[in-house]
MISE-806992 format. One record per residue (C-alpha): y, z, x. Coordinates in steps of 0.25 Angstrom, whole numbers, padded with zeros to 4 digits, always signed. Layout:
MISE-806992
YZX...
END
This chain:
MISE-806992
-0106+0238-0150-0115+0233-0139-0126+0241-0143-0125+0234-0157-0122+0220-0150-0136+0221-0143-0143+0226-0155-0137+0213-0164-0143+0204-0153-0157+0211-0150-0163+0217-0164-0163+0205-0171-0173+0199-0161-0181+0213-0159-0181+0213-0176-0186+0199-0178-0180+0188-0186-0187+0195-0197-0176+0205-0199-0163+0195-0198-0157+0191-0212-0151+0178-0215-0139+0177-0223-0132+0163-0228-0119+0158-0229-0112+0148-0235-0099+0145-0232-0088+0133-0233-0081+0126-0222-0068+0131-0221-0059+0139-0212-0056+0150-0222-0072+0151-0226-0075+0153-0211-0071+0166-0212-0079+0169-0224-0092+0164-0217-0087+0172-0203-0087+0183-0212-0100+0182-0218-0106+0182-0203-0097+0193-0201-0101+0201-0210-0116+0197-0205-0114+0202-0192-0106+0215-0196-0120+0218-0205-0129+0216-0191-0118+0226-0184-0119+0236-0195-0135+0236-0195-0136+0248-0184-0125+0256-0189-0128+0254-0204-0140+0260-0212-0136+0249-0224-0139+0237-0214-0149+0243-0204-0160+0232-0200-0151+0221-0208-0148+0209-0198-0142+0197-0205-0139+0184-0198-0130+0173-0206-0132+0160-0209-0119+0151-0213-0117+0138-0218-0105+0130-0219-0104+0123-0233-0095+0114-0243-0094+0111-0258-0106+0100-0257-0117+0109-0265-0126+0099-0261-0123+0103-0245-0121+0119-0251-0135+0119-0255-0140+0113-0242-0135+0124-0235-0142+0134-0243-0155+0126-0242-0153+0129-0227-0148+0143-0228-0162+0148-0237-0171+0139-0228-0167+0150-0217-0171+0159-0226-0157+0168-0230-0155+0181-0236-0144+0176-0245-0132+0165-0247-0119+0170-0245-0108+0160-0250-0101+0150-0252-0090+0153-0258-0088+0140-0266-0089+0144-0279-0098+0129-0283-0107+0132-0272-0109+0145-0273-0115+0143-0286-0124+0132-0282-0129+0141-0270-0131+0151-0281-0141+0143-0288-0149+0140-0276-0149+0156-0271-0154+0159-0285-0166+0148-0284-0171+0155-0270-0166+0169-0273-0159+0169-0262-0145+0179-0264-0131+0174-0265-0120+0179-0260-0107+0176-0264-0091+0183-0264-0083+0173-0270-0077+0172-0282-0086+0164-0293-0088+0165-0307-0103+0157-0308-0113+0165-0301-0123+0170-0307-0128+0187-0308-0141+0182-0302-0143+0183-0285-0128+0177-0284-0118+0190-0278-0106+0188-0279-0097+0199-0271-0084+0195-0278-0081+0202-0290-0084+0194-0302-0075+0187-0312-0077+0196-0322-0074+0210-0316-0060+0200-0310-0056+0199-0324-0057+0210-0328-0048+0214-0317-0038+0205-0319-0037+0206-0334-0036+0224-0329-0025+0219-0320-0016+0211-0330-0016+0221-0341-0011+0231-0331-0001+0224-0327+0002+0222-0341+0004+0207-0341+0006+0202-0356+0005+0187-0351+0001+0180-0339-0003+0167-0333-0016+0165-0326-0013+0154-0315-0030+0148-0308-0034+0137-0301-0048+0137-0304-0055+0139-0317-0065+0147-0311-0053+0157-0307-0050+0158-0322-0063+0165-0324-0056+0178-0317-0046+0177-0328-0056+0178-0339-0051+0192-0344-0035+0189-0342-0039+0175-0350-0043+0184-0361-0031+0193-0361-0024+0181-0368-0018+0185-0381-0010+0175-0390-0003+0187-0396+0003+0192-0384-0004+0190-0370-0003+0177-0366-0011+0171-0353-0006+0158-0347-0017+0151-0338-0011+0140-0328-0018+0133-0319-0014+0130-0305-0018+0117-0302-0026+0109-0291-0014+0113-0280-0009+0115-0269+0003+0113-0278+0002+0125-0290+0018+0125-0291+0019+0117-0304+0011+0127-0311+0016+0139-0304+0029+0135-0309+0025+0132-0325+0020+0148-0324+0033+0151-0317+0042+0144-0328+0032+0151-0338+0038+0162-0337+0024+0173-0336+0026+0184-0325+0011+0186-0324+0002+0178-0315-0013+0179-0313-0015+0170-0302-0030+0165-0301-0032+0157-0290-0041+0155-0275-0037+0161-0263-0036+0148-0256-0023+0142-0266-0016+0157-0267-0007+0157-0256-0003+0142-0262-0001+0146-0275+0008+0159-0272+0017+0152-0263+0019+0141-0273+0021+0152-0284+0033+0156-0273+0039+0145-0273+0040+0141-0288+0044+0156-0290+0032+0162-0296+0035+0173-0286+0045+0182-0292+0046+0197-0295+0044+0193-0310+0030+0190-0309+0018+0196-0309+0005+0188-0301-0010+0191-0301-0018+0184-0290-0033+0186-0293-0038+0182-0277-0043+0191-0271-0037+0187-0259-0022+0187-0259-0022+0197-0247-0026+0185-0240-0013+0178-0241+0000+0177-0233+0009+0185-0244+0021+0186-0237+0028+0174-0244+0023+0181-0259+0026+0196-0256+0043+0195-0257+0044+0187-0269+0042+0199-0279+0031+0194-0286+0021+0203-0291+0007+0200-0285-0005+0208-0287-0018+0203-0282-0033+0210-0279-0043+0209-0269-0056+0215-0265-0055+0217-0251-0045+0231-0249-0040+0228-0234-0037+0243-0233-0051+0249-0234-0053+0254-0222-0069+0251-0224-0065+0237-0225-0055+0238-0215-0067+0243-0205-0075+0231-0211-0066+0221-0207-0061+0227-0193-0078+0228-0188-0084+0217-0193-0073+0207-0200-0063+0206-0185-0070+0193-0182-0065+0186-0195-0049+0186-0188-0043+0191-0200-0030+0200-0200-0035+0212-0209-0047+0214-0221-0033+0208-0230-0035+0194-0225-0049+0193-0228-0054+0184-0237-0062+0191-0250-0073+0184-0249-0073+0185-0236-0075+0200-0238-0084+0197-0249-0094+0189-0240-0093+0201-0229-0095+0211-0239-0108+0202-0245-0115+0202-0232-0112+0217-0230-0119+0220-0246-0131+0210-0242-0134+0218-0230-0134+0231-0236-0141+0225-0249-0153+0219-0238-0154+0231-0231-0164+0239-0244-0169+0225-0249-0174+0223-0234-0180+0238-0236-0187+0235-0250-0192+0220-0249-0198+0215-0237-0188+0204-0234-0191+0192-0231-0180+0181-0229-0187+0167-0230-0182+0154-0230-0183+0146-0245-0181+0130-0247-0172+0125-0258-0181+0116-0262-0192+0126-0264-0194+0136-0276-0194+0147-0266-0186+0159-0268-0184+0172-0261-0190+0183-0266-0182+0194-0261-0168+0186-0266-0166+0192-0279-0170+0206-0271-0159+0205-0263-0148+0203-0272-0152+0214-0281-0151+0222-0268-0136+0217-0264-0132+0219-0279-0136+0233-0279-0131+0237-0264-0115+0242-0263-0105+0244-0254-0093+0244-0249-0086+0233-0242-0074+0224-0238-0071+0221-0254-0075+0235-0257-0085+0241-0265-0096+0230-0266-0107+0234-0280-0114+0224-0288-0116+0226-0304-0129+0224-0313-0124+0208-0315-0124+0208-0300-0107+0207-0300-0099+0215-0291-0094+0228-0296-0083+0241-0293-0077+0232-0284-0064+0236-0282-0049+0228-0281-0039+0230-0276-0025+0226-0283-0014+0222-0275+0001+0219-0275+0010+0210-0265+0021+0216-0262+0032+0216-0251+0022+0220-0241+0011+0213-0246-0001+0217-0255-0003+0232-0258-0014+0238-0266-0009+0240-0280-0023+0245-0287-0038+0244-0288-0047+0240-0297-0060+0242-0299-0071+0234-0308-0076+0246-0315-0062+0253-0316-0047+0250-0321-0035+0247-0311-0031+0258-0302-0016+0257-0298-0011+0262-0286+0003+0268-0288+0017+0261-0286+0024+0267-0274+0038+0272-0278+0049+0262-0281+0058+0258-0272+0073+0264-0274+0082+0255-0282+0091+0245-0271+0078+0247-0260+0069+0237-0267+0068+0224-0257+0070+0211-0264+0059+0205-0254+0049+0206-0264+0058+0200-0277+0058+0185-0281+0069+0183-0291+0070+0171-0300+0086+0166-0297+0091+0158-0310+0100+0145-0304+0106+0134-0312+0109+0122-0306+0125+0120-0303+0131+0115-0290+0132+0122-0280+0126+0133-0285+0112+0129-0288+0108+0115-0285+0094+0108-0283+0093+0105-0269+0093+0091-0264+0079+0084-0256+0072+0074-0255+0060+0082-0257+0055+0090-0270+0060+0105-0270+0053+0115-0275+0055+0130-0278+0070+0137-0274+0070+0125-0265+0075+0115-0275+0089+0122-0278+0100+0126-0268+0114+0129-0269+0126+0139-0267+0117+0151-0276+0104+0146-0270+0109+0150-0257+0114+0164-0261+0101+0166-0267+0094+0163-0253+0104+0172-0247+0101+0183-0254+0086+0183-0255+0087+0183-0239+0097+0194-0240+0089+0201-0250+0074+0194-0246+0070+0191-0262+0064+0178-0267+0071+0170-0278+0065+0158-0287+0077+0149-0292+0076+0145-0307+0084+0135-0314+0093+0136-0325+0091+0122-0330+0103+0122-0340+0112+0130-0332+0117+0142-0342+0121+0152-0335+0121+0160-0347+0130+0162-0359+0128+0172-0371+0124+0169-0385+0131+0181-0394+0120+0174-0405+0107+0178-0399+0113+0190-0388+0107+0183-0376+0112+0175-0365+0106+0161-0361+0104+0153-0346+0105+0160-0336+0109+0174-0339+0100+0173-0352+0087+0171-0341+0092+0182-0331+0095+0192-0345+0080+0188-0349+0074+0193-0335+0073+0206-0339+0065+0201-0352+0050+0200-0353+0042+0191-0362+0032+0199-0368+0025+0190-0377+0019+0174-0378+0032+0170-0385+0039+0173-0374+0032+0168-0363+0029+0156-0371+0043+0154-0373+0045+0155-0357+0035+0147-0354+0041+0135-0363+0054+0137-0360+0054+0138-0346+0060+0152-0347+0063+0160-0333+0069+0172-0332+0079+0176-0319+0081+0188-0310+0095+0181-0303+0105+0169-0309+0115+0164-0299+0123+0150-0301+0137+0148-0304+0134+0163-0313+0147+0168-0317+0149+0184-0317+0155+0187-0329+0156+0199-0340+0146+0196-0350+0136+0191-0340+0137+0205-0332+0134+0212-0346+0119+0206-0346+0116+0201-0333+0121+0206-0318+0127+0198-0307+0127+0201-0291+0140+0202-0285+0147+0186-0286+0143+0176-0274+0153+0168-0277+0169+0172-0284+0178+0160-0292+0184+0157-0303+0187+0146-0314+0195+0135-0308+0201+0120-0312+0191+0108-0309+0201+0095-0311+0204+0082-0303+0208+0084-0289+0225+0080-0289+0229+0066-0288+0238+0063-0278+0253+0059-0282+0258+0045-0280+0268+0047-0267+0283+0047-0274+0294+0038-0269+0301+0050-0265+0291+0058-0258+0299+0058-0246+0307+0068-0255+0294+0077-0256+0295+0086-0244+0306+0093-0250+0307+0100-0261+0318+0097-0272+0326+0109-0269+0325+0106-0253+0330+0093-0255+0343+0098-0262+0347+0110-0253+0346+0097-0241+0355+0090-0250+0365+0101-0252+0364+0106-0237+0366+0093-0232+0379+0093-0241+0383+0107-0238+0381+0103-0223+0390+0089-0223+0402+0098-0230+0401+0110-0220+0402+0100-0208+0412+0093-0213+0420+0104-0217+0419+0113-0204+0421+0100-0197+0433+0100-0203+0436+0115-0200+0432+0114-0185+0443+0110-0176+0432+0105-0167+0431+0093-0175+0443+0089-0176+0444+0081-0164+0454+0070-0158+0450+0057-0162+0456+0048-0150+0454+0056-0136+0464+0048-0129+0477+0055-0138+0480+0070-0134+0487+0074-0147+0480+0064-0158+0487+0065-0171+0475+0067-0180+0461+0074-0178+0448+0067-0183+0436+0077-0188+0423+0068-0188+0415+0076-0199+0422+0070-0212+0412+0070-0224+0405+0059-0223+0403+0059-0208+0398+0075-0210+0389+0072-0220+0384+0060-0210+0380+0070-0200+0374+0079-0208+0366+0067-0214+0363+0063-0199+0357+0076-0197+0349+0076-0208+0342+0063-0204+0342+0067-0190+0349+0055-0187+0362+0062-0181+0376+0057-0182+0389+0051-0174+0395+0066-0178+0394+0078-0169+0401+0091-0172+0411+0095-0160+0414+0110-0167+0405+0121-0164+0404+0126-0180+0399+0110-0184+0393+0112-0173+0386+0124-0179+0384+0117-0193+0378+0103-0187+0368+0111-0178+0364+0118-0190+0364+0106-0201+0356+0101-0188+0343+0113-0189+0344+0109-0203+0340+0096-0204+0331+0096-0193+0323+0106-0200+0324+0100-0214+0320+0086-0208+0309+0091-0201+0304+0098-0215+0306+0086-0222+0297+0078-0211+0288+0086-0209+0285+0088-0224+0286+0075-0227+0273+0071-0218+0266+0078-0226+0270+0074-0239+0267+0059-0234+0254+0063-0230+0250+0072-0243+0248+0069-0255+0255+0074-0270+0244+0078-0279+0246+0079-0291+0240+0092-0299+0240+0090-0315+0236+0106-0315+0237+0117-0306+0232+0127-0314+0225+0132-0327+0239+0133-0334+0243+0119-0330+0229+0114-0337+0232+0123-0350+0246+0119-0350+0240+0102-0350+0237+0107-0365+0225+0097-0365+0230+0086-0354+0220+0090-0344+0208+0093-0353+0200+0105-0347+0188+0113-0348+0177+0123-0345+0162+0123-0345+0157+0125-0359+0154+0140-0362+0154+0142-0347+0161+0155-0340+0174+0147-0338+0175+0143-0351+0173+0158-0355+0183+0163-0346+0194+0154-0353+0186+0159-0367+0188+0175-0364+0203+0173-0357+0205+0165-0372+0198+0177-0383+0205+0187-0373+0214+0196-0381+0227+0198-0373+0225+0187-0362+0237+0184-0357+0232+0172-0349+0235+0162-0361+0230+0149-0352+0217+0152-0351+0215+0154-0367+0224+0143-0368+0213+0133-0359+0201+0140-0367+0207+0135-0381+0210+0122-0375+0196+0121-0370+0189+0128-0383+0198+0117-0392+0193+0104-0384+0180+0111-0381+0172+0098-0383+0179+0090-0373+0183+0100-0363+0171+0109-0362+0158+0104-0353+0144+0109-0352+0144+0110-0337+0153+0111-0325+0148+0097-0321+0153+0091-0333+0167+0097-0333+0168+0091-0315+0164+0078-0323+0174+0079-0334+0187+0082-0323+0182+0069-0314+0183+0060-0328+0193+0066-0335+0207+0074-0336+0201+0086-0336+0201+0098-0330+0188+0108-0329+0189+0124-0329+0176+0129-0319+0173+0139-0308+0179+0137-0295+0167+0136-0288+0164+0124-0296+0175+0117-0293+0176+0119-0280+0161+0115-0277+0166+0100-0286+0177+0099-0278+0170+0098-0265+0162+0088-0269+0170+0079-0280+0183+0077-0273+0192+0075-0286+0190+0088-0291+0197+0099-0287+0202+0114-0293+0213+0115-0300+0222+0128-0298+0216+0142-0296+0204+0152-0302+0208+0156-0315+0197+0167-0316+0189+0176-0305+0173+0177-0307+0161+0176-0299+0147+0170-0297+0134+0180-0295+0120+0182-0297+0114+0184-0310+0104+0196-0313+0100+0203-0324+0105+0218-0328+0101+0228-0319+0095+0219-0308+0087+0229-0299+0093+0219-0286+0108+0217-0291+0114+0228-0279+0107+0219-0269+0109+0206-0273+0122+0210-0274+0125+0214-0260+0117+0202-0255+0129+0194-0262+0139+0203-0255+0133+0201-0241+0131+0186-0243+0148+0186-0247+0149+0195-0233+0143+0188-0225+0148+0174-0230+0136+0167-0234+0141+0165-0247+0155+0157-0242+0145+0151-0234+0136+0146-0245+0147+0143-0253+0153+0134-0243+0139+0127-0240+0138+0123-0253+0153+0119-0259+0158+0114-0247+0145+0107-0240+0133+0104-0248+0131+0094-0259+0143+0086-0253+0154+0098-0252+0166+0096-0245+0168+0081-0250+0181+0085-0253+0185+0094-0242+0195+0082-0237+0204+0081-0248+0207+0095-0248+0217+0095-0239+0225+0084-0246+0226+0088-0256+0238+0098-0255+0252+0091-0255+0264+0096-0244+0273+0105-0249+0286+0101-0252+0297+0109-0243+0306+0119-0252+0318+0127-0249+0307+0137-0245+0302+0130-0234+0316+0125-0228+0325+0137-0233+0327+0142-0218+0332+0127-0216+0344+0130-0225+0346+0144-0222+0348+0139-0206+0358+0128-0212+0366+0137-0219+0367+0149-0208+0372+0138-0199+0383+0133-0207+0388+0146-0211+0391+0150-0196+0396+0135-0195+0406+0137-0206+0410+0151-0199+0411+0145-0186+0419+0134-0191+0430+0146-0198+0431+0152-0186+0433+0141-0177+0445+0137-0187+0450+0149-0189+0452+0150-0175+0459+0136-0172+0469+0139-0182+0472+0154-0177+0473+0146-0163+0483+0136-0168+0489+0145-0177+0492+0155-0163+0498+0142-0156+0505+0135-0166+0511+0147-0171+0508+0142-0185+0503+0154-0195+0487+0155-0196+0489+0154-0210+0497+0141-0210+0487+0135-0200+0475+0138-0208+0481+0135-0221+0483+0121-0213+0470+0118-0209+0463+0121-0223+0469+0112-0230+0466+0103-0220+0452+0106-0220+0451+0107-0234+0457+0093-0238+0446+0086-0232+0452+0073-0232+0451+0064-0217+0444+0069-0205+0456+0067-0196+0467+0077-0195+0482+0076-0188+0482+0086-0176+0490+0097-0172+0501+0092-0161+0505+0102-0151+0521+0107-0150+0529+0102-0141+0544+0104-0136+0550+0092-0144+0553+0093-0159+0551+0077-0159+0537+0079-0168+0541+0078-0182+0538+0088-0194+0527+0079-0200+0519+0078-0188+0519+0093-0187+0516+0094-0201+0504+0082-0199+0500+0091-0183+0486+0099-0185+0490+0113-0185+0484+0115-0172+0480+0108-0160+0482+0101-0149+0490+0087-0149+0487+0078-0137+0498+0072-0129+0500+0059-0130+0504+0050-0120+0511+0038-0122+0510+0027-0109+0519+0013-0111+0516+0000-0111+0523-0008-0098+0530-0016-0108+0535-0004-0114+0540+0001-0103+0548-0012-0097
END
């Protein structure tokens, strides 16, 4: 390397300035052109290197002579005046296709050679060489390419008319009978996405984009965003430089993109090229460089070995010429016969001029974005057909990876489903709709890592069958029709004016039934309901002036009565039985002659009142049996009047409501009162129609609802969802619709409210047509979102949250009235009640049975005759006082009646009888 170093610095200067060369450039101020002018000096220098190791350049030594220039022609031609006064070997550039013409008319007037390698369809076959292929073998190449691809109709997007002139041979493939050709034009930019989206809604699948280098990346990106990006359509690009780009963003969508270029990054030849003498440049690899980058490398590389035998066979003599002379070079015309007929090989491949002086055998190579980037599909060469490199095997069925797959998703617009999203600022894209199935969507494609387009259906059908024609409309009609292909003008004439778009994927309020699944398939359902009631939320009742009564039921409120009754008659009865309580009214007198028992009727039915209310009474039990039965009537009403306290907070504090229907059956049975309905011809309304034309159903209500509404059809039916809400906040009127619905109205309009429970089962999912290759995986996408929750999540988030959700949420709880207490509720009460007087009552037949047997034993009266006494004592419940039962004494002086009127048992107190002192003087 040193040894050559030294011979670049010292043999020019041992050789004279006789032997060095001049070459010219023009080139335009700007960063990206930099390159191209570093390249041209780059390819100088890698000539003077090659020189001592090269037979071809031997004795060659160029030195370069750059010049910065603009569009002013007037300053163009300045700068070539300077460039021939220095007396040049030839011009190479600018690349500005108006200048480049103009400094072709000034190197034809001094013979001086022009080299160009830029696209242009103006110069002329005279000493102008243009190193890129020319327009017409580009037509050709494209119109080659078309037909194998079999494209019937197509649509030609440029931004230049000068771009249309590649497209001459496709132009010409137009046929009114069959073939036709759409040409759009992009406009001035940087915004192409009105007319990106007039193709999309066109309808064509085949693209031929036309267009410079400099607007491409723009241009696909915005084609992105509008959804011109999908696996349904095919794109051309014609530039020559799609390599060049950052085609991350475009690889996934599952569009298919072929492009060409000239430079084959691969070739190890060109590989080496670039490694030695390119390095300086800073370019990753040979893929980012610029064609005509490499075109100007590869034109300095031909002039050299084109100068080598013109130097050998004309003395050369490179002398300066003035623009304003009528001198020419003689040798110029020379020179560029020697270049057209020189050929080799280098970074654009095989460089050959033909007779017209147009490059010729060059070769292109066709390629093809795909998940990892562009692959080399085929070749073509200008003198031969396409050669097609073949496919690799195809992956198994279930591998493919969605990375590469757009789908267009078919949405209609219904809260919260699908719903535009709300800014200030103008959406554009998928951005302008969100929404319960917008976010699924989104989830998948992360789950699954595909790109969707979202299209509207602007009237909403979700599809219903016409048995006239055999074909379904909306949304199931445009799913059914994505397997179709339009294979004439008519039809793509009809798409374009209708605004036609087929659909890989529907999802919205989609229900899953029978004849839907006989056309089209569905992924497992996201979201599970059913048809429900939409009426007023319940007024609430006027409070009654017996509410007091409310928090017990009927039934409680006559077993109280009857147990209070029960109760008063036991106490006063046992009272009565128990010897306990008949007591002595006067202390002071030891035998009284009559007994006092304080539980009459009246004063039993006191303290069972007075226990009732908690407020007691001036009568205590002294016996242990009505003892027994206080302590127990006692548990009772303290339990009872806690109940009926408690209880009757919350009846103070809640609200009746008032429910005209509960249920289906009670809106049938109305017979018309409350008017009700369904969305016209919509899967509720059909649910009611099939229960009804059902042989054998033995669910008579719901044919019974379907004739009502078929009858009244006109004024119970409604068009859409949001008109039947409307119709049950104006009127008495009662609207039949999914669950889902009604639950998402309820949240936000807080007098509506379901009415009673689901009167069918279905489901929601995600539409696709038969035999969808992605079914299985979309399928347990929507499993693994159910899993892991998301989908409660999302459903949440948009019922309960957005778009003013849970409004509502507080009147909920109110809503609910107590429960009044039945006999279920305080049964235990009683049962405690009744045990406790059972064992009072046996207690109490003890305890008498045992007084009398006492008495009997010391009275020496029979049992019998004592017992029979004191029945029918206790059984003529008349008084409450009773004569007691003297003791016998020694003296006969007691007289038979006051035996007879003595209790039979006893003991008499004695009483002592103290004189007054008068008496006793």
């Amino acid at each position: 390397m040193l040894i050559q170093l030294l011979y670049l610095t010292i043999l020019p200067s041992v050789l004279g300035h006789g032997k060095k060369v001049t070459l010219g450039g023009l080139f335009p101020d700007n960063p990206e052109e930099d390159l191209m002018q570093k390249t041209f000096e780059l390819s100088i220098n890698a000539v003077n290197k090659m020189r001592h190791t090269s037979e071809e350049l031997s004795h060659v030594y160029f030195e370069p002579e750059s010049m910065v220039v603009t569009d002013d022609i007037y300053g163009t031609s300045q700068s070539v005046c300077l460039l021939v006064e220095k007396g040049i070997a030839a011009i190479f550039g600018p690349q500005d296709e108006v200048t480049s013409v103009y400094v072709q008319s000034m190197c034809d007037t001094m013979d001086v050679p022009y080299i160009v390698g830029h696209w242009n369809t103006d110069l002329s076959r005279m000493k102008a060489i243009n190193f890129y292929p020319h327009f017409e073998a580009m037509s050709m190449f494209f119109l080659q390419l078309v037909t194998e691809f079999k494209w019937e109709s197509f649509t030609i997007l440029y931004d230049s008319s000068s771009g249309l002139v590649r497209m001459k041979k496709l132009l010409q493939k137009w046929d009114p009978k069959g073939y036709p050709v759409t040409i759009r034009y992009l406009g001035e930019g940087p915004d192409y996405r009105a007319t990106l989206k007039r193709v999309k809604y066109s309808g064509d699948h085949n693209i031929v984009l036309e267009c410079t280098h400099e607007i491409l990346e723009e241009v696909l990106t915005q084609s992105l965003q509008v959804g011109l990006l999908s696996d349904r359509h095919k794109i051309i690009i014609t530039s020559m430089d799609l390599q060049m780009l950052d085609l991350n963003p475009f690889q996934h969508s599952g569009v298919n993109i072929t492009g060409v270029r000239l430079v084959d990054p691969e070739d190890p030849d060109s590989i080496e090229i670039f490694d030695n003498y390119l390095y300086e440049l800073g370019l990753e690899d040979l893929s980012k460089m610029h064609t005509e980058w490499a075109l100007i490398f590869d034109a300095v590389q031909l002039f050299a070995r084109a100068f080598k035998p013109f130097k050998e066979a004309v003395k050369v003599n490179v002398r300066s010429l003035a623009c304003d002379g009528y001198d020419t070079w003689e040798h110029g015309a020379s020179l560029a016969n020697f270049i057209r007929n020189i050929e080799m090989k280098g970074l654009t491949g095989l460089i050959k001029f033909d007779t017209n002086g147009f490059r010729s055998d060059f070769k292109l190579d066709i390629v093809r974005l795909g998940n990892e980037g562009l692959k080399t599909i085929g070749t073509w060469n200008s003198t031969n057909s396409i050669e097609w490199f073949p496919d690799p095997p195809p992956p198994i069925d279930g591998d493919e990876d969605l990375a590469n797959k757009t789908f267009i998703v078919l949405i209609s617009l219904l809260d919260p489903f699908n719903m535009l999203t709300e800014s200030s600022t103008m959406k554009t894209g998928n951005d302008r709709y969100e929404g319960f199935t917008i976010d699924i969507i989104h989830e998948l494609s992360k789950l699954l890592h595909f790109n969707y387009t979202f299209v509207e259906q602007t009237d909403k059908n979700t599809g219903k069958y016409n048995p006239v024609t055999g074909k379904w409309n909306g949304m199931i009609g445009k799913i059914i029709d994505k397997t179709a292909s339009f294979n004439n003008y008519k039809k793509t004439f009809i798409k374009v004016i209708f605004n036609y778009q087929e659909a890989d994927l529907a999802i919205t309020d989609l229900t899953i039934t029978s004849d839907r699944e006989k056309v089209i398939d569905f992924t497992h359902p996201f979201m599970h309901l059913g048809i429900s009631i939409l009426y007023k939320k319940p007024s609430k009742a006027a409070p009654s002036l017996f509410q007091f009564l409310a928090p017990l039921s009927n039934e409680v409120w006559v077993y109280l009565l009857a147990a209070h009754i029960l109760a008063t008659l036991l106490l006063y009865f046992i009272a009565r039985i128990n010897p306990n309580e008949w007591s002595n009214p006067y202390p002071c007198i030891e035998e009284p002659e009559a007994l006092e028992n304080q539980f009459s009727l009246t004063n039993s039915f006191w303290f069972c009142i007075g226990s009732f209310l908690q407020q007691g009474s001036d009568c205590a039990p002294i016996g242990t049996s009505t003892r027994m039965l206080a302590t127990t009537w006692y548990f009772f009403c303290m339990i009872m009047t806690s109940s009926y306290t408690a209880n009757l907070a919350a009846f103070l504090t809640v609200e009746t409501i008032i429910r005209p229907i509960k249920s289906a059956e009670d809106l049938a049975n109305w017979n018309g009162v409350i008017k009700y309905g369904a969305k016209r011809d919509g899967a509720t309304y059909n649910f009611f129609k099939n229960y009804a034309t059902l042989k054998g159903s033995n669910y008579s209500t719901y044919a019974k609802m379907f004739k009502y509404m078929e009858d009244n059809a006109k004024d119970v039916l409604t068009d859409s969802n949001d008109e039947g809400a409307e119709r049950v906040l104006k009127e008495n009127y009662a609207f039949l619709m999914e669950s889902s619905s009604i639950e998402y109205l309820a949240q936000r309009q807080c007098n509506l409210s379901q009415v009673g429970g689901l009167l069918d089962n279905k489901g929601f999912g995600i539409a696709m047509r038969k035999h969808f290759p992605y079914r299985n995986k979309l399928n347990t996408a929507v499993l693994h979102l159910q899993e892991s929750g998301v989908l409660s999540e999302l459903k949440k988030k948009w019922w309960n949250e957005k778009r003013g959700g849970g409004r509502c949420r507080e009147d909920s709880g109110g809503t609910s009235a107590a429960a009044e207490l039945s006999l279920d509720h305080v049964g235990g009460v009683f049962l405690v009640l009744v045990v406790g007087v059972g064992i009072s009552c046996l207690y109490t037949i003890w305890e008498m049975m045992w007084v009398i047997g006492c008495t009997s034993y010391k009275e020496g009266i029979p049992f019998k005759e004592a017992l029979t006494t004191e029945l029918q004592f206790i059984i003529r419940c008349r008084g409450s006082t009773r004569r007691a039962r003297r003791r016998k004494s020694s003296s006969n002086s007691t007289s038979k009646s006051e035996k007879d009127d003595s209790p039979p048992y006893g003991f008499v107190p004695a009483v002592i009888t103290i004189a007054h002192e008068e008496d006793q003087t």
